[in-house]
VEXDREN-2710 file (C-alpha; in Angstrom, 1 decimal):
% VEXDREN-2710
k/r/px/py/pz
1/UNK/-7.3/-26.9/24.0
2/UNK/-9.9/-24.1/25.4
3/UNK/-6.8/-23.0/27.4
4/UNK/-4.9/-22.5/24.9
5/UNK/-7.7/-20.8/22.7
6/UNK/-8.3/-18.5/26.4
7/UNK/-4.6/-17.3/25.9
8/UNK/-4.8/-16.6/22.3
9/UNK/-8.1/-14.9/23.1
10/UNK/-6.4/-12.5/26.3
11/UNK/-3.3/-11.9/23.5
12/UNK/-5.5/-10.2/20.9
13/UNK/-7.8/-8.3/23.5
14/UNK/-4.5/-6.1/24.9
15/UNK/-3.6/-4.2/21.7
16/UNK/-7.1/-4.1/20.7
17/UNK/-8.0/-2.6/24.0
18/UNK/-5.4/0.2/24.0
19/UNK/-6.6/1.3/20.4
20/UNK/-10.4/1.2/21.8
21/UNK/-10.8/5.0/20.9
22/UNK/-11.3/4.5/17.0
23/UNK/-15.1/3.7/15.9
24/UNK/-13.8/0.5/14.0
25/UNK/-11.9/-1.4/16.4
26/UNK/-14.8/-0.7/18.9
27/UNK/-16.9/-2.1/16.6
28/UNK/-14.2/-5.4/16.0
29/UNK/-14.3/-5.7/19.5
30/UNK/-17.8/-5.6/20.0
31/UNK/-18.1/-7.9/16.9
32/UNK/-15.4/-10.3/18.9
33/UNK/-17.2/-10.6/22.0
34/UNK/-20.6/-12.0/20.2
35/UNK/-18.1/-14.4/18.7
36/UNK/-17.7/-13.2/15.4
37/UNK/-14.8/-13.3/13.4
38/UNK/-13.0/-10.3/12.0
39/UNK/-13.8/-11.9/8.6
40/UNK/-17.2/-11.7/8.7
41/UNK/-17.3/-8.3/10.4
42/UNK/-15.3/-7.0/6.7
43/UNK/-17.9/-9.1/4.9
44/UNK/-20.7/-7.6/6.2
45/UNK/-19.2/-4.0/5.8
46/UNK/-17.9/-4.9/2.4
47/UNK/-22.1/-6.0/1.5
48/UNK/-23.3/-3.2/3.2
49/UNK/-21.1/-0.5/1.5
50/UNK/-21.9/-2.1/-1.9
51/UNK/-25.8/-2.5/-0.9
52/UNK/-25.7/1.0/-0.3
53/UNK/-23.8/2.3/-3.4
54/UNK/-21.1/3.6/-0.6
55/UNK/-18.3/5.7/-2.0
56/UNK/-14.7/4.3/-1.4
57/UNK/-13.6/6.2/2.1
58/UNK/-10.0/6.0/0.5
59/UNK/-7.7/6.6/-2.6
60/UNK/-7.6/3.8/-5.0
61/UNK/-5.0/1.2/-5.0
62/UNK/-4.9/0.6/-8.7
63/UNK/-6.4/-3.2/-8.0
64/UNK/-10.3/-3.2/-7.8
65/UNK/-9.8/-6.8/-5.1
66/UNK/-8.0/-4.6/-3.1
67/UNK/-10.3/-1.6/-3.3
68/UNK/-13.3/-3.2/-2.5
69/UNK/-12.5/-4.7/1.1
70/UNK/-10.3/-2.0/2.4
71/UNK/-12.4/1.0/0.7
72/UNK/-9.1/2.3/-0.7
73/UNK/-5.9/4.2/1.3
74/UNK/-7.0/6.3/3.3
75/UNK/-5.7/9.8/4.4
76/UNK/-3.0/9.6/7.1
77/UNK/-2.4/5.5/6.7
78/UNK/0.8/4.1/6.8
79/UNK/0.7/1.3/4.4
80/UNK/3.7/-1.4/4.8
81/UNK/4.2/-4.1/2.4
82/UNK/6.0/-7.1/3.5
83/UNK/6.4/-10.6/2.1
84/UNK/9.3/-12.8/1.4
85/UNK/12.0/-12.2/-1.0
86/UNK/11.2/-12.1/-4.7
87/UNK/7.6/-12.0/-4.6
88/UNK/7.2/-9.0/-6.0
89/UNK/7.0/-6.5/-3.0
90/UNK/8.2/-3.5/-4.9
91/UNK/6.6/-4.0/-8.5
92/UNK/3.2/-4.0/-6.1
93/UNK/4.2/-1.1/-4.3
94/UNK/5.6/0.8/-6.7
95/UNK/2.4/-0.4/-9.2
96/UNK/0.4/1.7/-6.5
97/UNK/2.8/4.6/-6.2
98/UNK/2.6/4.9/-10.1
99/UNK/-1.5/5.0/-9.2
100/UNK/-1.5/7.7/-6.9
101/UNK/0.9/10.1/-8.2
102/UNK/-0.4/10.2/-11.6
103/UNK/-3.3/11.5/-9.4
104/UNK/-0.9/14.0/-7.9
105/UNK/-1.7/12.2/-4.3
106/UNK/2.2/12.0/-2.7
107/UNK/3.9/9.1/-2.3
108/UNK/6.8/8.3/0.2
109/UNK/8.6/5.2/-0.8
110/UNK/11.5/4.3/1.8
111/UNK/13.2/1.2/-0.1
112/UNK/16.3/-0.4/1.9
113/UNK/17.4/-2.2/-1.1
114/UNK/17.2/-0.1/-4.3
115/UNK/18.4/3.5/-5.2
116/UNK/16.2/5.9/-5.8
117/UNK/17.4/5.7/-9.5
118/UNK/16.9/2.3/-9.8
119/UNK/13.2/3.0/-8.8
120/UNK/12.4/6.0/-10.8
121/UNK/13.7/3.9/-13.7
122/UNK/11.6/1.0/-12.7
123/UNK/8.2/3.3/-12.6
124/UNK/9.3/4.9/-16.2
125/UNK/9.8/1.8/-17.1
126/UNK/6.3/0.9/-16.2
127/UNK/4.4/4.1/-17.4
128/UNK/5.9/3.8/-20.8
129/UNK/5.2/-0.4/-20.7
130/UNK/8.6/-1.1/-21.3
131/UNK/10.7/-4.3/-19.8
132/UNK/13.2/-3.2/-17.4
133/UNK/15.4/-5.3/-17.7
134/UNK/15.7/-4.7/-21.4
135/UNK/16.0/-1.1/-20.9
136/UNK/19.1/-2.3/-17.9
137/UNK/20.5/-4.0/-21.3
138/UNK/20.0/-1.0/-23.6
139/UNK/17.7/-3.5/-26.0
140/UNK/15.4/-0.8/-26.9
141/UNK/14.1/1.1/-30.0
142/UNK/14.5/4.4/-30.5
143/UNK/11.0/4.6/-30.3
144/UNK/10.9/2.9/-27.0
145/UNK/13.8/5.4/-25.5
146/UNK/11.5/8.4/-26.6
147/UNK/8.8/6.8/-24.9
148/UNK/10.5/5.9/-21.6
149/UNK/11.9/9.5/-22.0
150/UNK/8.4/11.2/-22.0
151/UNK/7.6/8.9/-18.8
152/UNK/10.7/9.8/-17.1
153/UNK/9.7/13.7/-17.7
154/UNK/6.0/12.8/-16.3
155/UNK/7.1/11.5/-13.4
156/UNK/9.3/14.4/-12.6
157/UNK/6.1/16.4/-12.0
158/UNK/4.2/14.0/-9.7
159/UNK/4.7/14.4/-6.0
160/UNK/6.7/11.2/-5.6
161/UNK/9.8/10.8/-2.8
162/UNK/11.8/8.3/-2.2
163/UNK/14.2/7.4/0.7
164/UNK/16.7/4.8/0.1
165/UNK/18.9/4.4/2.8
166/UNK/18.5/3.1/6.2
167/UNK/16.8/4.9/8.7
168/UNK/15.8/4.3/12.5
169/UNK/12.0/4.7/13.1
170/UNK/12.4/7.4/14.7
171/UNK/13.4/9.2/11.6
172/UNK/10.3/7.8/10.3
173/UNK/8.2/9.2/12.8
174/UNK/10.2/12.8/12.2
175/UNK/10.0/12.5/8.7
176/UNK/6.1/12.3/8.5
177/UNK/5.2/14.5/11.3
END
């Protein structure tokens, strides 16, 4: 058994040790040798930055649990959402899109399975608290339509960009440079 915990232990120094330049994984690192976990190490930061009154380092995600432990989204992260199918993947992600722009922060959202229509729609949808799929079906007041109309026309002025076709990472990596 402390084998196997040595191998697991040699696995998750090497990446860590390559990224050794940034203050936090120094830190993690440092934290790891005296045999703490990486959960405790964001426990302690997330007591001491609310001891302290600390200001969030990042942009907020919209959702106050997330806020608190990660301190927001920062400038210059690459956030990737990933889960199984149906669990709600984009709503999230497009929930915090809808959070950021509104702020006029830019949002990049590369989707592989919906147009950028279908998306736009979906965040109108949102902003104007509609049901999608009752706007899909045309079951909505004229009231509603205005409504999911004056949405539509907000989000046309937010800095929001979507890629929905497949691309290599390389693009990726051209794309945000």
């Amino acid at each position: 058994m402390q084998e196997r915990d040595d191998h697991v232990k040699k696995q998750l120094e090497l990446p860590l040790i390559i990224k050794s330049e940034s203050k936090i994984i120094k830190t993690i690192l440092q934290d790891y040798k005296e045999n703490k976990s990486i959960e405790e190490h964001v426990k302690e930061s997330m007591e001491l930055r609310k001891q302290n009154n600390l200001p969030m380092k990042g942009h907020s995600w919209g959702y106050q649990s997330l806020d608190i432990p990660t301190s927001g989204i920062a400038k210059g992260h690459l956030v990737i959402i990933g889960a199984r199918p149906g669990v709600g993947k984009t709503t999230f992600s497009l929930n915090v899109c809808l959070n950021l722009i509104l702020k006029q922060i830019p949002c990049l959202f590369i989707s592989l399975e919906m147009s950028d229509n279908a998306l736009v729609a979906k965040l109108a949808c949102n902003l104007a608290n509609l049901s999608m799929k009752k706007v899909e079906e045309g079951l909505i007041y004229e009231d509603q339509y205005k409504k999911f109309c004056s949405s539509a026309e907000t989000l046309r002025q937010t800095p929001f960009y979507v890629i929905d076709e497949s691309i290599y990472i390389n693009d990726l990596i051209q794309i945000l440079s």
